[in-house]
C-alpha positions in Angstrom: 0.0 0.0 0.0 1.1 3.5 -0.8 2.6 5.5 2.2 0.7 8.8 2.9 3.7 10.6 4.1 6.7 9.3 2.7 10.0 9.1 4.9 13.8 9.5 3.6 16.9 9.9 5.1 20.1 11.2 3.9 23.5 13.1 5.1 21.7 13.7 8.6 17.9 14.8 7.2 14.7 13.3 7.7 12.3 14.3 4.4 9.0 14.4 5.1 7.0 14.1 2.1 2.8 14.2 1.9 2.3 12.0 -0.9 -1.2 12.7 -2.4 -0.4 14.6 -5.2 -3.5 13.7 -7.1 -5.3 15.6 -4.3 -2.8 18.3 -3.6 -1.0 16.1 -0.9 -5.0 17.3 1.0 -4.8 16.3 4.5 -6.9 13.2 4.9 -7.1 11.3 8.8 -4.8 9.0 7.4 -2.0 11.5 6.7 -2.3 12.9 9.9 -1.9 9.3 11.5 1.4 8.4 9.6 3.1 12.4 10.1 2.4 11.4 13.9 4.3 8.4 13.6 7.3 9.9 11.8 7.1 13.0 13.9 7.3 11.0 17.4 10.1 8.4 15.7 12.4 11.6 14.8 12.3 13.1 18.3 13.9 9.9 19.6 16.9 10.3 16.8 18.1 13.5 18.1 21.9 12.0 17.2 21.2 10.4 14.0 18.6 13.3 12.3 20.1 16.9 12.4 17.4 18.9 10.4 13.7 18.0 9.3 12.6 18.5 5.5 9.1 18.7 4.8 7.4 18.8 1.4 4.9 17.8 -0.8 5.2 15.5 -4.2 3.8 16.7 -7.4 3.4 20.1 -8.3 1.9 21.7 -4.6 3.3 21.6 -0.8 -0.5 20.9 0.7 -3.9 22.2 -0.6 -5.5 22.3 2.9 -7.9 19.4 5.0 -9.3 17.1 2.9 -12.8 18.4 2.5 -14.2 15.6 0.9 -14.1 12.7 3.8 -15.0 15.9 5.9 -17.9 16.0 4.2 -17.8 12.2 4.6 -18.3 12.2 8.4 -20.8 11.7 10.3 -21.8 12.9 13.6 -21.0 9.8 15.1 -17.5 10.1 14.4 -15.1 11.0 16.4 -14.0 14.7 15.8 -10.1 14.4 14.7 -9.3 18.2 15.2 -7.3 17.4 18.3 -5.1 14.9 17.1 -4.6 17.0 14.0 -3.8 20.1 16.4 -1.3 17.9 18.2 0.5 16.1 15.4 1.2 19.9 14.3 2.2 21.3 17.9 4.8 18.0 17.9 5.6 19.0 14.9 7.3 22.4 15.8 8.1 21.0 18.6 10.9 18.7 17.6 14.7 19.1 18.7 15.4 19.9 15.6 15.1 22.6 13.6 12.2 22.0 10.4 12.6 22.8 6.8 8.8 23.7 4.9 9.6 23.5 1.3 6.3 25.0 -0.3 5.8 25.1 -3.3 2.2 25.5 -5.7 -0.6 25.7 -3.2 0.1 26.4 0.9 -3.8 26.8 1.3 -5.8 26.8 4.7 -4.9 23.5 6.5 -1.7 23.3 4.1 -1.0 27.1 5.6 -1.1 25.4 9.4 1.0 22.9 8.2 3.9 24.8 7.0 3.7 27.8 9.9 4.9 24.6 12.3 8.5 24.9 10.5 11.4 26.8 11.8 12.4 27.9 8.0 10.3 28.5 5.6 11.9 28.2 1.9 9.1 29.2 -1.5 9.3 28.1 -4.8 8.3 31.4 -7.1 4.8 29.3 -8.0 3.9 29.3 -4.6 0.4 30.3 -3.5 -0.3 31.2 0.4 -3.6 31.4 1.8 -6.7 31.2 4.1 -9.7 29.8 2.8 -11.3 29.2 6.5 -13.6 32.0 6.4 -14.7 31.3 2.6 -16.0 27.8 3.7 -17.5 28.5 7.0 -15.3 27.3 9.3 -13.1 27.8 11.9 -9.2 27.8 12.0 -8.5 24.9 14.4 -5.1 23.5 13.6 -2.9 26.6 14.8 -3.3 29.2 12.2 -4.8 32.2 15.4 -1.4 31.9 16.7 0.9 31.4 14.7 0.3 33.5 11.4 0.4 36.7 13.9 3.6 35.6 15.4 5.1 34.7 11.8 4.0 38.1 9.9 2.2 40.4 12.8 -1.2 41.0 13.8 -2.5 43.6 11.1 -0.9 41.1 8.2 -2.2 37.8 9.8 -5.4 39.8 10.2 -5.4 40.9 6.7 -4.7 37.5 5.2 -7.4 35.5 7.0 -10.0 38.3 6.6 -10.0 38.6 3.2 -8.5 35.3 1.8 -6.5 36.1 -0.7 -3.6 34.8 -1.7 -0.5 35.6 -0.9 2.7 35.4 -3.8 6.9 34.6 -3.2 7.5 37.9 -3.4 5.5 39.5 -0.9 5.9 36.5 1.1 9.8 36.9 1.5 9.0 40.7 2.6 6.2 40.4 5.2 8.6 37.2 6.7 6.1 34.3 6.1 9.0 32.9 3.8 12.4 33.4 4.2 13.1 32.9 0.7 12.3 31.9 -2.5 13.7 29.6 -5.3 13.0 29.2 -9.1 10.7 26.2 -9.1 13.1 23.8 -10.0 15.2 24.2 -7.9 13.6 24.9 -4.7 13.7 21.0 -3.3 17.8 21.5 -4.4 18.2 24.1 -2.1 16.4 23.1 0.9 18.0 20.0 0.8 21.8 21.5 0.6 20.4 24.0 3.0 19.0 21.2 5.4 22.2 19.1 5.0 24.6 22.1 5.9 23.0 22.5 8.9 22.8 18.6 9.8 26.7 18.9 9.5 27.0 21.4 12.9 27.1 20.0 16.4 23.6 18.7 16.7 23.4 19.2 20.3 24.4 23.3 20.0 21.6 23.6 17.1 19.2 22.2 19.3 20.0 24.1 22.5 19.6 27.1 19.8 16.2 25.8 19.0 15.1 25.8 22.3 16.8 29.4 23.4 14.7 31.1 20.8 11.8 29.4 21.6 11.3 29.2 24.7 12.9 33.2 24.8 10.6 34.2 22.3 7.7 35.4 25.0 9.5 36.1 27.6 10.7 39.7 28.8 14.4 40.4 28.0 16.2 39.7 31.5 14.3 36.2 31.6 15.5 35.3 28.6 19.2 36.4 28.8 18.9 34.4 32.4 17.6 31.7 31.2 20.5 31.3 28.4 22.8 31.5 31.0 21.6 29.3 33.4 20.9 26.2 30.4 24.5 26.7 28.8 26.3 23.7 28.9 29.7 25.5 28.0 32.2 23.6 25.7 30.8 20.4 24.0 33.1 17.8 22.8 32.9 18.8 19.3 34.5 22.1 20.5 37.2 20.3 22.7 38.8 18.2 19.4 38.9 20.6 17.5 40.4 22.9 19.9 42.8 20.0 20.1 43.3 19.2 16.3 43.4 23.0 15.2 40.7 21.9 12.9 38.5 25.7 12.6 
């Protein structure tokens, strides 16, 4: 049977890869169920896995929910919003840092989705969006939070009031990408992007990860103290090469 979220592994990365292209990669339960599984696998391989790539096959990153078995349900079913909003909150929550590579549609769900990465790369076909409002429903995967956070208030207000879409251009200069590739070579990138920073100490990228982080509400003092009172100091990656001469 085929996988719903492909996993690779190469020089240190873990790709993630929604494979339902003939739906634009939509999020069905299914695809939530097997991200969890890779999600909670990597988070264990903190030594093995130094950066987290995630994109989707085929010509878009992730066209939103899959509105057609959400039509499907019926009252009697369990209500999967929960799980979904976890499996994304584990998501940006791993040790190490994420990669989104979007390309094609980033709509609505697909939007959540990629907001839950540390880095954000866009391929110049890239379409960003919130189509919440236009169906009738309510964000309830993480969009409230974390759009404002990403972009600002009156941006993330302006997005999901109106819908429309957002391009690569304006998305590099509002910061809801940090850059953006020619189509064809945007998976190129991210991946020499993700593997250059699999090659550092892993354990001082993931101390970084959590400095900005967890620093990110806090007041100034707290989080100056708090990076002082976490620092481990010199790692052993530090002591050879101090030893070798090898900078």
């Amino acid at each position: 049977m085929t996988s719903l979220v492909d996993r690779s592994d190469a020089d240190g990365v873990a790709t993630l890869t929604l494979n339902r292209p003939e739906v634009l990669n939509a999020l069905s339960a299914g695809s939530f169920r097997e991200l969890r599984t890779h999600i909670d696998a990597i988070a264990t391989q903190t030594e093995a896995i130094g950066c987290v790539v995630l994109r989707g096959a085929g010509r878009s990153f992730c066209a939103g929910a899959d509105l057609k078995a959400f039509k499907e349900r019926k009252p009697t079913d369990p209500d999967p919003t929960a799980f979904n909003r976890a499996t994304l909150s584990a998501l940006a929550a791993l040790p190490q840092p994420v990669i989104a590579a979007v390309q094609g549609h980033c709509l609505t769900g697909g939007l959540e989705l990629a907001l839950t990465a540390d880095i954000l790369f866009a391929a110049e076909d890239v379409r960003f969006g919130d189509t919440h409002q236009k169906w009738g429903l309510h964000a309830g995967w993480g969009l409230t939070q974390r759009l404002p956070r990403r972009i600002g208030r009156a941006r993330a207000k302006e997005m999901m009031f109106s819908g429309r879409e957002v391009l690569a251009e304006e998305a590099v200069r509002i910061g809801l990408a940090n850059r953006s590739f020619p189509t064809d070579r945007l998976h190129e990138e991210v991946q020499a992007f993700a593997a250059l920073i699999a090659s550092h100490p892993r354990g001082v990228t993931r101390w970084l990860k959590t400095m900005i982080d967890g620093g990110a509400e806090m007041p100034l003092a707290d989080g100056l103290a708090m990076e002082i009172e976490t620092n481990p100091g010199r790692n052993a990656d530090l002591a050879s090469r101090l030893e070798s001469g090898g900078f």
